[in-house]
N, C-alpha and C positions, 0 to 999 in steps of 0.2 A: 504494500500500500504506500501511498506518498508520507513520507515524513522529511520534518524539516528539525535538523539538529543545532544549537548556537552552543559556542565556545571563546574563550577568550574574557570572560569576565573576572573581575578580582578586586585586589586593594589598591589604589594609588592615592598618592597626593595632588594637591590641588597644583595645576600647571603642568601635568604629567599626562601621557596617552596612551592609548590601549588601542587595540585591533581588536573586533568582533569578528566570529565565523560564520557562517552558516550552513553548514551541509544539507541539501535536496535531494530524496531520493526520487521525485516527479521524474516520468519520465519524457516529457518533454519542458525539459526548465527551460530551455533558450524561447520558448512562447510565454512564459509566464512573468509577469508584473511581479515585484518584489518588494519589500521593505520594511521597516525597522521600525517598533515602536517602544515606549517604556510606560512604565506605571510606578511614578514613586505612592512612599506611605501615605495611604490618605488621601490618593488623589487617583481621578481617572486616567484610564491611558490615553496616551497621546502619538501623534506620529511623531518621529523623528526628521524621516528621509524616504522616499522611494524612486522607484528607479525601472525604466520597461522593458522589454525586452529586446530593444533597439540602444539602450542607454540614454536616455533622456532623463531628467532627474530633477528632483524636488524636495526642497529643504525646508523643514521649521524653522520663522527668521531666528530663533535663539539658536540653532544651530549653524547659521549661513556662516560660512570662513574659519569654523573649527571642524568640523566634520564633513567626512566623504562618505558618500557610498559609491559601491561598484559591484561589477561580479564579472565574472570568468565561468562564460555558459560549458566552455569545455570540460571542466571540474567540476560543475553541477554547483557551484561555492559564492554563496554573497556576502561581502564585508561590508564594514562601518569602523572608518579608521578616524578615531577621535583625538581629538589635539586640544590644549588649553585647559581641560579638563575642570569644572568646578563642582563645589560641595552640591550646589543645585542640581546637578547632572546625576545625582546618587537615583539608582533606581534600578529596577527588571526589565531588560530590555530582550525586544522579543523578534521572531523573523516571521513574518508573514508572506504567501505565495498565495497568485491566483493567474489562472488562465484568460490570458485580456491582451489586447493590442497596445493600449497608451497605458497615460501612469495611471496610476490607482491609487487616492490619497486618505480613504475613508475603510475604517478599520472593519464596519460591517460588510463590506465587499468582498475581502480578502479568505479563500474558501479554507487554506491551510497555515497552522500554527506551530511554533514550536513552541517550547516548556520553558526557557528565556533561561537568563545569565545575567546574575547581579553586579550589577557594577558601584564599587563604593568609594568616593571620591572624600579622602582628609583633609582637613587645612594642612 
């Protein structure tokens, strides 16, 4: 069945970056819309970033100019490589997949989830 695995979550200090993973076992990822959401304590989730299956890509402005996303359809593999990193930024962050032509920036669209990776960012 399709699953979608993330890895790369941890402890850093604030101003320090981490690379997120995503493994897909969809079998056709290079048609699938992608992207990244988090959910800190106490708060709804939210998108971070996504991205289509042609690479076109869309950012939450708190995110614009610290964070990438991308992926590598060959390796079935979507990253979120984060830069500047702050304590705001603590949270579960998740990979989302769905079968679509453009981006897709609404989290009820997105048909498949993974089980996320906490990212926790210190002063």
């Amino acid at each position: 069945q399709e699953q979608l695995v993330e890895s790369g979550g941890g402890l850093v200090q604030a101003g320090g970056s981490l690379r997120l993973s995503c493994a897909a076992s969809v079998i056709t990822f290079s048609n699938y819309a992608m992207g990244w959401f988090r959910q800190a304590p106490g708060k709804e989730r939210e998108i971070v970033a996504s991205i289509s299956f042609n690479g076109n890509t869309y950012y939450e402005a708190s995110m614009k100019g610290r964070f990438t996303i991308s992926r590598d359809n060959a390796k079935n593999t979507l990253y979120l490589q984060m830069n500047s990193l702050k304590p705001e930024d603590t949270a579960v962050y998740y990979c989302a997949g769905v079968n679509a032509w453009g981006l897709v920036t609404t989290a009820s669209r997105f048909r498949y989830w993974g089980q996320g990776t906490l990212v926790t960012v210190s002063e």
